[in-house]
Each structure stands twice: as C-alpha cells, then as structure tokens.
Backbone bond lengths (Angstrom), bond angles and torsions (degrees), N, CA, C in turn:
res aa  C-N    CA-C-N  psi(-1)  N-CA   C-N-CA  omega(-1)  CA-C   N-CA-C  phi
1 X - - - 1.455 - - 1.528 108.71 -
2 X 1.377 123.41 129.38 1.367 133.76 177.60 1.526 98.03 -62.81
3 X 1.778 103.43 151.82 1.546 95.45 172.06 1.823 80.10 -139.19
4 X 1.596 104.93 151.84 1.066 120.77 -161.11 1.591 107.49 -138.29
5 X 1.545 144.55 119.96 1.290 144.52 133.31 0.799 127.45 -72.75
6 X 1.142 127.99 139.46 1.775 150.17 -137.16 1.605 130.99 -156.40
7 X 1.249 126.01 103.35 1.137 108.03 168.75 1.156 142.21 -110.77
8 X 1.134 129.28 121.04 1.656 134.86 -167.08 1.538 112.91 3.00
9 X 1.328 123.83 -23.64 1.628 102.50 -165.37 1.383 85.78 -110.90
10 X 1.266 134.90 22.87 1.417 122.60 -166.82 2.121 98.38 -126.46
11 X 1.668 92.87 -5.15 1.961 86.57 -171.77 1.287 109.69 -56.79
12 X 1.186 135.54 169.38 1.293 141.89 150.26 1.375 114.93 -94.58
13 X 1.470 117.53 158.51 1.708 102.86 -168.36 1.168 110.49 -75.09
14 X 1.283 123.67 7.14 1.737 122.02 173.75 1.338 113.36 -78.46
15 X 1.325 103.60 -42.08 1.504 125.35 176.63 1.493 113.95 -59.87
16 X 1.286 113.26 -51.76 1.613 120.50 176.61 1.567 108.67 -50.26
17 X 1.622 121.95 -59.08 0.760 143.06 -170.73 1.606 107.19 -49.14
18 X 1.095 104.54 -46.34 1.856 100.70 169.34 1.063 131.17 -88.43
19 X 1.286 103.92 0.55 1.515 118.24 149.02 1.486 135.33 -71.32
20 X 1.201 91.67 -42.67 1.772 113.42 179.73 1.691 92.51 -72.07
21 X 1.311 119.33 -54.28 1.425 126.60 -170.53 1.997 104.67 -60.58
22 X 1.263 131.55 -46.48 1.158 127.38 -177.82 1.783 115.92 -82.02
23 X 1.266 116.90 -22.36 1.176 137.77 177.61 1.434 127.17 -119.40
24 X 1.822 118.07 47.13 1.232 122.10 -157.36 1.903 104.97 -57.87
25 X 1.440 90.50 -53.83 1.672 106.20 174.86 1.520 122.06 -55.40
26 X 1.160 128.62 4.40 1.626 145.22 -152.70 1.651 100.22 65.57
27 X 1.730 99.37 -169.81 1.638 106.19 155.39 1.013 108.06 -96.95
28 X 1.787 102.50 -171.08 1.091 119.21 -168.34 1.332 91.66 -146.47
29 X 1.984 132.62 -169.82 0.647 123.78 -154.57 1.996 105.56 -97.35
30 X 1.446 103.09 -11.05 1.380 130.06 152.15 1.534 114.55 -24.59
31 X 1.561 115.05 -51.14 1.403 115.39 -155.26 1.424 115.17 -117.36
32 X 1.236 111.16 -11.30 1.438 130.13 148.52 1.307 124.72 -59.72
33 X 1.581 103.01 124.05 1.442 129.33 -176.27 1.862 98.01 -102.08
34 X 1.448 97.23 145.75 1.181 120.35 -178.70 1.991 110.30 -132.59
35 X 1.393 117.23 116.67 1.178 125.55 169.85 1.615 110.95 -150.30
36 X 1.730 103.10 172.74 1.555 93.17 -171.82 1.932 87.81 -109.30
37 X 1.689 104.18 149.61 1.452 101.92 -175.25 1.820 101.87 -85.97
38 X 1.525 120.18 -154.04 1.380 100.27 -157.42 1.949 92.68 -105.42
39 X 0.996 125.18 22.01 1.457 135.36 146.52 1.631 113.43 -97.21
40 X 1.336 116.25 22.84 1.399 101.57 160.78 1.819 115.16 107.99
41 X 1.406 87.36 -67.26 1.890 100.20 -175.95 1.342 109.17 -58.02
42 X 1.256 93.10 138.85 1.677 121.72 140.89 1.079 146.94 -15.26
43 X 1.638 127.37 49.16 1.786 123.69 -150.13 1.787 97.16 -90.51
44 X 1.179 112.12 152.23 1.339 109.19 173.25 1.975 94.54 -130.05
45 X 1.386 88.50 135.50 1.853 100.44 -168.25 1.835 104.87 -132.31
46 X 1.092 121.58 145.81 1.506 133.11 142.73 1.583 106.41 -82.55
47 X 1.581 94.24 145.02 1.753 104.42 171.61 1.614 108.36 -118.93
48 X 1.423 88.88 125.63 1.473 94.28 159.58 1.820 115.51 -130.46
49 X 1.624 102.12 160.44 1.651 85.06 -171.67 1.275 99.99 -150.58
50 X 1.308 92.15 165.18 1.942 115.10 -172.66 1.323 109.68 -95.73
51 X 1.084 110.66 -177.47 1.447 121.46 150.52 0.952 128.53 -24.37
52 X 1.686 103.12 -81.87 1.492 119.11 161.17 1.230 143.26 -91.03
53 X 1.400 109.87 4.19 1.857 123.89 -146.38 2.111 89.52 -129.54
54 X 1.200 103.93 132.38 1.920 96.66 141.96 1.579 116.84 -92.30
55 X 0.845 164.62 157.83 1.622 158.98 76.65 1.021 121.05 -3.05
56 X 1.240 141.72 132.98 1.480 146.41 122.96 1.064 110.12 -100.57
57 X 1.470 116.90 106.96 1.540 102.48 176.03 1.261 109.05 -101.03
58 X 1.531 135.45 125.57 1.807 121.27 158.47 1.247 104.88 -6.05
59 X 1.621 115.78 164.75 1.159 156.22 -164.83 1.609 96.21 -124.65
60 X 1.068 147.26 133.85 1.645 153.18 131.96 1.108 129.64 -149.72
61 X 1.213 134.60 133.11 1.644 114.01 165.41 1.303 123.64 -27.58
62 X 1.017 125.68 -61.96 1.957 131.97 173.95 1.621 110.14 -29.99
63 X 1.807 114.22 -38.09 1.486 119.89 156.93 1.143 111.64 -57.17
64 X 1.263 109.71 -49.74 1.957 86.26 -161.94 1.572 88.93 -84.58
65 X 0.978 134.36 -43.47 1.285 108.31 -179.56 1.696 140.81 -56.49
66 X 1.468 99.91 -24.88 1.507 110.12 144.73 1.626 124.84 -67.11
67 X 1.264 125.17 -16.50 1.473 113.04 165.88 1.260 115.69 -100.07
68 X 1.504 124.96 -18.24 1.493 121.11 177.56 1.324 96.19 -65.71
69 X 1.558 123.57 -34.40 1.572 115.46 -153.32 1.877 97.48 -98.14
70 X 1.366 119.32 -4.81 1.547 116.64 -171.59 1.891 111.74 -63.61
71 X 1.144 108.50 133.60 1.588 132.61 -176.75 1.736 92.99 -123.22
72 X 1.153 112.30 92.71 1.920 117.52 148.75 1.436 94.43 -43.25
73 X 1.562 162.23 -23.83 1.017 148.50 -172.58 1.253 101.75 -82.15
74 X 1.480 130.20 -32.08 1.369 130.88 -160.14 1.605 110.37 -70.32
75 X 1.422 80.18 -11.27 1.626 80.31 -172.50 1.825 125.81 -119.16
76 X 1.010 119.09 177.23 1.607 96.16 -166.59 1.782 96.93 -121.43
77 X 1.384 133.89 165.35 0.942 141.91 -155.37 1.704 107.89 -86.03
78 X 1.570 116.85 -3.29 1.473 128.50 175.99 1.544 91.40 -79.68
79 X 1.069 120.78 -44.43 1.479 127.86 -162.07 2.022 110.29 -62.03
80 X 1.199 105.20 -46.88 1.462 116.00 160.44 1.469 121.89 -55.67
81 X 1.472 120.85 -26.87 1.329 113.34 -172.49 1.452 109.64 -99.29
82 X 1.253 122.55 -13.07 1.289 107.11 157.38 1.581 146.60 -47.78
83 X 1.097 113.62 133.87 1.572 109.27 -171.18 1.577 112.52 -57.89
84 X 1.530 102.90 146.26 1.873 117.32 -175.76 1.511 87.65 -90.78
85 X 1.584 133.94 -17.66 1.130 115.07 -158.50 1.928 104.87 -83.45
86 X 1.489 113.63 9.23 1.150 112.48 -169.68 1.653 107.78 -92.74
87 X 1.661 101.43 13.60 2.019 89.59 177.78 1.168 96.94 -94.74
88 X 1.122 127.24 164.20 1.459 133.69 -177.49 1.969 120.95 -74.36
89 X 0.928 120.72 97.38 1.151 132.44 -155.55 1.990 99.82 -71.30
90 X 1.505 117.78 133.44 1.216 143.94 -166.48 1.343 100.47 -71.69
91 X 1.222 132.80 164.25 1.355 129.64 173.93 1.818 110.15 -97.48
92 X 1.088 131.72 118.69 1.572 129.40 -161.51 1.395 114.70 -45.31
93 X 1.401 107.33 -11.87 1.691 121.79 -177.40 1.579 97.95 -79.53
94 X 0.894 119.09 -52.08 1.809 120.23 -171.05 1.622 108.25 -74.01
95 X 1.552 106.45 -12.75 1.910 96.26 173.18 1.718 110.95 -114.26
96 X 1.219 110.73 25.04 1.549 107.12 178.21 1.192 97.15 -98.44
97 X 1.315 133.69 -17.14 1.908 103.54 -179.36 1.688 97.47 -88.77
C-alpha cells in the first residue's frame, strides 16, 4: 500500500471528499496523527485511505476551513477523475516514524 503526505493545498477533490465523508463533524484531537518528518519536526496529519493509497494529510486551520466550507457541487465530475497518483509521493523512509 502506497503511503502518501499531503498538504491541504495540494488535495485533489477526490481526496477532500473523503475527508469530508470520514470526518463529517471535523476532527478532533482523537484522529490526529503525530510523527517527526525526515528533517526532524513535528507534522501533525489526519488519515484517510484508498484502495491503494493511505493519506496523511497536514493538520491546519486552512484544512478545516476548507472542509467546513467543501460543496461536492462546487465541483464538476472532470475534477474527480483525475489521477491521486499525481501528488508527489514521500519516500517510505520519511513515513515510518
């Protein structure tokens, strides 16, 4: 299974969408993941996952404020079919701690 870090300005609306869908109520401090990336710091992420893929997406206000404010209407059905495989994928060394 691919594992993937992510940050809010980089989701695709497929990605959002299973966010909004697993986290209708937002998170909380429950669903937040905490690890250090491979410079050291402190990332704090929600996971969501595919088929084939996990998520970590960052943690920020600008997230939740992009999912409190998300409309599936806003968006058009070209926008879903684009490939998830186009975010830039992490090296498996930087997501094991």
């Amino acid at each position: 299974m691919k594992r993937v870090i992510v940050d809010y300005k980089k989701l695709t609306p497929e990605i959002l969408s299973l966010l909004v869908d697993k986290y209708p109520d937002g998170y909380d401090d429950d669903h937040v993941i905490s690890f250090k990336n491979a410079k050291n710091e402190t990332v704090e992420a929600v996971e969501v996952r595919t088929e084939d893929s996990i998520y970590l997406v960052k943690v920020s206000t600008k997230l939740e404020n992009t999912m409190a404010n998300y409309d599936e209407d806003d968006y058009d059905d070209e926008d879903f079919n684009e490939p998830i495989s186009e975010i830039p994928e992490k090296d498996d060394e930087d997501n094991e701690d």
